[in-house]
N, C-alpha and C positions, 0 to 999 in steps of 0.2 A: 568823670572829669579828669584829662589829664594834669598829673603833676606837674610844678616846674620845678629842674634840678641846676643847683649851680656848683661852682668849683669852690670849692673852701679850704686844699690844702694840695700842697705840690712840691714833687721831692726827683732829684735827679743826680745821675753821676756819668760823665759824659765826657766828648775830647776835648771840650773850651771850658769844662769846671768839676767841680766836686760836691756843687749845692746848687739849688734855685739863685741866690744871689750871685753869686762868681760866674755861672751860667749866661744871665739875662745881660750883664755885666758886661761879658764879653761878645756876647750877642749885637749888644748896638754898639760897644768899639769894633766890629766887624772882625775878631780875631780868628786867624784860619789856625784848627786844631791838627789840623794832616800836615805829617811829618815823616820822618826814616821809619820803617819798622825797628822794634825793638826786640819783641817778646820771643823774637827767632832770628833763626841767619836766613837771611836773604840770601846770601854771596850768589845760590845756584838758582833763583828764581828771575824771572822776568820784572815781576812787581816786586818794585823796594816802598813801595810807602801806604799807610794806612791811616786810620783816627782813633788811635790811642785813648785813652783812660791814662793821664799823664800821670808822674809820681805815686801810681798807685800801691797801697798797702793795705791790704782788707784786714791785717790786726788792727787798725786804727779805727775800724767800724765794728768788729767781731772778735770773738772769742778765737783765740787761734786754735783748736780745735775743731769748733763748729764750722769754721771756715776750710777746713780740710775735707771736711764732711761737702761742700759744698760746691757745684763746678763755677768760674766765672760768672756766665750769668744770671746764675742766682744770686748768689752773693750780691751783682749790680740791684736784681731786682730785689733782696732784704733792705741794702742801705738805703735804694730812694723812696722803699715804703715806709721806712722809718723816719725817715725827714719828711714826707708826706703824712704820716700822721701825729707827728708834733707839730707839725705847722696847721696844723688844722685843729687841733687842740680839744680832740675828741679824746675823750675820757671813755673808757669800754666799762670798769667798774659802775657807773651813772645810765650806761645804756640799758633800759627797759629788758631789751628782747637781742640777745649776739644774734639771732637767727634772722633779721633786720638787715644785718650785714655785711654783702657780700663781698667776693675779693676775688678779678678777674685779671689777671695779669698772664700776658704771651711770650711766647718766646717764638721766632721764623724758623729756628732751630736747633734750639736746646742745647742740651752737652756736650756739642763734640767734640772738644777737646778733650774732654775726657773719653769717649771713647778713644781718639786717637792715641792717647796715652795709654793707656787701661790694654788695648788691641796690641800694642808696641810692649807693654808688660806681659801678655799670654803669650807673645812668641818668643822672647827669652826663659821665661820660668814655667811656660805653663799655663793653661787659661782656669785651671781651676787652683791658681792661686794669686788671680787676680783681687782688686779690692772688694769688700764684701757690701762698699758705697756705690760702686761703679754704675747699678742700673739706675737707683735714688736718683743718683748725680746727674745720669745721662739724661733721663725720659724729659720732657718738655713742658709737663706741666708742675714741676718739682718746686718752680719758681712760688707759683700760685701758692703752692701746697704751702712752703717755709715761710711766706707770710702770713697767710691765714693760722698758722700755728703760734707763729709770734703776738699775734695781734690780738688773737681772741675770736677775731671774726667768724663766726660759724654759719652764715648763709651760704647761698651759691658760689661755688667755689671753680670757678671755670680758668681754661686756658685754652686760647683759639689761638690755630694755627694755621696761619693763609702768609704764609710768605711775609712781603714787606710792608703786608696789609693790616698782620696782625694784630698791634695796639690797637689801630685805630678802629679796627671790628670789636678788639676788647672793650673800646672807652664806648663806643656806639649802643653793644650790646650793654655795656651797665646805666647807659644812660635810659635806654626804654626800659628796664627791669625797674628805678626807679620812679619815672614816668607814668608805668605803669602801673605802681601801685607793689612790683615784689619784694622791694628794698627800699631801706630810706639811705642808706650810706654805701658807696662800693669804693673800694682799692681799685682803680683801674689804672694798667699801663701794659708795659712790656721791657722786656731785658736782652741783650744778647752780649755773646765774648766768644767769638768763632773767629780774632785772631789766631790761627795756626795755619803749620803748614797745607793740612788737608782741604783747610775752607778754601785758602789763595791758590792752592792748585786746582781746585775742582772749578773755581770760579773762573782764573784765568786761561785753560783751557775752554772754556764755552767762551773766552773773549769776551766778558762781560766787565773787565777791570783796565784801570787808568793804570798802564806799564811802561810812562816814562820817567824821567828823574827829577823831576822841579815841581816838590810840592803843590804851591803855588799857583800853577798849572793842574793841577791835577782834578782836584772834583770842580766842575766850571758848566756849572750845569744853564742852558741854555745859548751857549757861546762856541761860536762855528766850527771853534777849533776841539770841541769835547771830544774825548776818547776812551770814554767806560767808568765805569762810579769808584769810589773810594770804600774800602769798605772800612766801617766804625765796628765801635761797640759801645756799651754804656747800659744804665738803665732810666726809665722816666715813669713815673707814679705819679697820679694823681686822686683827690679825692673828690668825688662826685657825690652831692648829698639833696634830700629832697631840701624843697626851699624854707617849708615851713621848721623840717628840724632842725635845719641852719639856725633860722632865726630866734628858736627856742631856747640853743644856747649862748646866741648872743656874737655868732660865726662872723668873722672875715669871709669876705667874699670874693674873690678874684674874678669873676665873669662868672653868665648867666651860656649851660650847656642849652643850644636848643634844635640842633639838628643832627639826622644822619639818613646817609643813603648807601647800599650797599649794591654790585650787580657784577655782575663777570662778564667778561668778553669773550668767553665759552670759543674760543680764535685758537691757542698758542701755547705748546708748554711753557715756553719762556719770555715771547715776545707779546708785547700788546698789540690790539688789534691797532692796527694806522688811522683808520677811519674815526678813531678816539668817542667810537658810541654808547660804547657801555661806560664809560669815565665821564663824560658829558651825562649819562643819566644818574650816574651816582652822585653828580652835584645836582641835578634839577631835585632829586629824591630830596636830598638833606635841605634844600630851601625852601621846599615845599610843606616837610615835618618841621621848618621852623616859623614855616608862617609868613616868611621873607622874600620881597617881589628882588629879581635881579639888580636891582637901578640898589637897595639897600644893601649889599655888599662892598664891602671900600677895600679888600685885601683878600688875595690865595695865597696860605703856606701851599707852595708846590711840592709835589712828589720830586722833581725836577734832579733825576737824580746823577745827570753830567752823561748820560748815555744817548748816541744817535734817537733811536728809535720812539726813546720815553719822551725828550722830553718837545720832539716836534709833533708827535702822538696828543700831547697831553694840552701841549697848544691848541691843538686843534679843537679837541674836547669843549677848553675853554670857550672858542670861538662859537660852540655848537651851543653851550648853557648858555653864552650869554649875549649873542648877539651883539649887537650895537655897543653896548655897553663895555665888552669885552676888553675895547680899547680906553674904556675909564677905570680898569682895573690894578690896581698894582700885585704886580706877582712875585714873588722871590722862593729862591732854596735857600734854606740854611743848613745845607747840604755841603756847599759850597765850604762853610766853616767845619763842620762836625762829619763828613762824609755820611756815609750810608748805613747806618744803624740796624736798619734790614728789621726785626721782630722788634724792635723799641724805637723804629726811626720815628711812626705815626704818632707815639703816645709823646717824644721830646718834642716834637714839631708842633702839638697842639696845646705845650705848653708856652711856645714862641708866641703860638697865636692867640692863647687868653693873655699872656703881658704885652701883646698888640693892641690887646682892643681897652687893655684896661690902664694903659701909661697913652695909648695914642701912640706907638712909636712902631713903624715897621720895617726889621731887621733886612738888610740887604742881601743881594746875590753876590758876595767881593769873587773877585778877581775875574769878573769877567769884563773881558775887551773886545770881540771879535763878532760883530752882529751875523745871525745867522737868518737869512731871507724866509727859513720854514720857522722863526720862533720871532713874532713879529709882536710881542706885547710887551710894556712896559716892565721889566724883569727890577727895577728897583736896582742897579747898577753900583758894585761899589759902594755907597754910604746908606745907609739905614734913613728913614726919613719921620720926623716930627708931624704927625699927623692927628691934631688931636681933634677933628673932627669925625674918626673911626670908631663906626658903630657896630660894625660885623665882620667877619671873615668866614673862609670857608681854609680846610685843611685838606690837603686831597694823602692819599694812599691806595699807588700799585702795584702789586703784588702778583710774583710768576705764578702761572696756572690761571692770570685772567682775572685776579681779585680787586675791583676795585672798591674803595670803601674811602666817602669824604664824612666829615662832620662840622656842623658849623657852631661858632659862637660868636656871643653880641655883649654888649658892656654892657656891665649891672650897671642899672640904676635902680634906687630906692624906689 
């Protein structure tokens, strides 16, 4: 018999907050977190603007040591694990069995910043006297690792790495592991901080980024005038726990996990396939593993990430799952506020959409103006909308190399 798992704690740090509350907060005031870059000079680059981690100060969450020890985003992903589980208010001392436990957190692409750094340190001094942190820092699953050390957790301890699919393969895969009987509790999300110069070059040469000067303007994802995605950073955590050990100790419960579908468009190193058929099966997959007819869906977080090709691609998809219905959907990016998070976009986005389904309220697309003829579905324009008759949503996430991976969730009820 399968299990059912629900959400019972959630922890985030991100361009519109520093918690779950300030987060959600600024989510239905529609705040756009993309602004100047900061964390470098622009002066010689094309792209000046990104989505920040505002006023950030990782002694205010860490040991300033450990934090040295630690590249960006890990660090993002320790703080939202740890506000993910005190809010979940699991006690690891009271847990039975740590090996129950486990702790899946991604990253699209780890350390580079510190390589970049570390690589710029070997060719002044020498590369064998670079840090003796440098590979810890860099490798990608280091994220996973520094929580599960923190925490105690000693089950399966994974990091999946598929691009901007990542998280949401993380929260997928820990949702069938508990589902299925291998886990009653998992850390699932993902992290990234690949503000530097290498990310924004390597990105902005493939013309994949938003390189003009009005914030504002800039991640506008499904609006005519779009011209390449914003890139974020942050981290989003969440805690995925079977239902009965929820209820054992007495849990909060933010919504009921109950789908996922995963598939590739085996098309493209970079671009998705147009015909948007592997993205349309990765949502029929997760409605199907939730037991959910089309017509019971009331909300897509969109992958929607302000680029031509994704997000009339992704349209499409939609058009292909859901038919008829397609047109009674509401869709938005909150991409739009927080830009493109990339290996933590799926896992922030899925927490937009468990406080959708479980306030009733869904977060808007802002600043978009400019109707575009190939993206013809209700995008949720501008103001977030009171909708407390939302039962479900689906979350999509796609990821270069063809990864597509949606998950859906539906409001607990007792």
């Amino acid at each position: 018999m399968k299990r059912r798992v629900v959400i019972t704690g959630i922890g985030t740090i991100n361009p519109i907050g520093h918690n779950l509350e300030e987060t959600w907060e600024n989510a239905k005031k529609g705040v756009c977190g993309i602004d100047f870059t900061k964390q470098f000079d622009t002066t010689d680059f094309k792209v000046k603007v990104s989505g920040e981690v505002k006023d950030y100060d990782p002694e205010q969450y860490l040991d300033k040591k450990e934090a040295k020890k630690m590249d960006r985003y890990t660090q993002f992903a320790v703080i939202a694990a740890k506000e993910a589980l005190a809010d979940s208010g699991i006690d690891i001392e009271k847990e039975a069995d740590p090996f129950r436990l486990g702790t899946i957190i991604s990253s699209g692409i780890g350390g580079l910043k510190t390589i970049e750094d570390e690589h710029n340190r070997g060719l002044q001094r020498g590369f064998e006297k670079i840090s003796p942190f440098f590979i810890p820092m860099a490798i990608s699953n280091m994220a996973a690792g520094e929580v599960a050390i923190r925490t105690g957790f000693k089950g399966e301890c994974l990091s999946i790495v598929t691009a901007c699919a990542s998280s949401t393969n993380a929260l997928g895969e820990a949702f069938h592991a508990i589902r299925d009987g291998y886990q009653d509790v998992v850390l699932a999300g993902g992290a990234e901080g690949t503000i530097c110069d290498l990310a924004q070059g390597g990105f902005t040469v493939m013309k994949a980024l938003y390189s003009g000067d009005d914030p504002k303007r800039a991640s506008i994802p499904f609006d005519a005038e779009r011209g390449g995605f914003v890139m974020g950073e942050g981290g989003a955590v969440l805690i995925l726990e079977e239902l009965e050990h929820a209820k054992a100790r007495g849990a909060k419960i933010y919504a009921e996990f109950v789908g996922y579908g995963a598939t590739c468009d085996a098309y493209h190193i970079t671009a998705p396939d147009p015909e948007g058929t592997g993205a349309a099966r990765a949502m029929k997959i997760a409605m199907e593993d939730a037991g959910l007819a089309p017509e019971e869906i009331g909300y897509i977080n969109a992958h929607g990430t302000s680029t031509h090709l994704n997000d009339a691609g992704e349209t499409k998809a939609i058009h292909i799952a859901f038919g008829e219905h397609a047109g009674k959907l509401m869709v938005s990016s909150t991409k739009s506020m927080t830009g493109h998070l990339m290996g933590a976009g799926g896992a922030l986005e899925a927490i937009f959409l468990a406080k959708a389904v479980q306030e009733g309220f869904v977060p808007a697309t802002i600043n978009y103006q400019v109707p575009d003829p190939e993206c013809d579905l209700d995008y949720v324009p501008g103001t977030g909308r009171v909708v407390p008759e939302l039962q479900a949503g689906l979350s999509n996430s796609l990821g270069f190399g063809g990864h597509n991976a949606t998950i859906a969730i539906k409001k607990w009820v007792e």
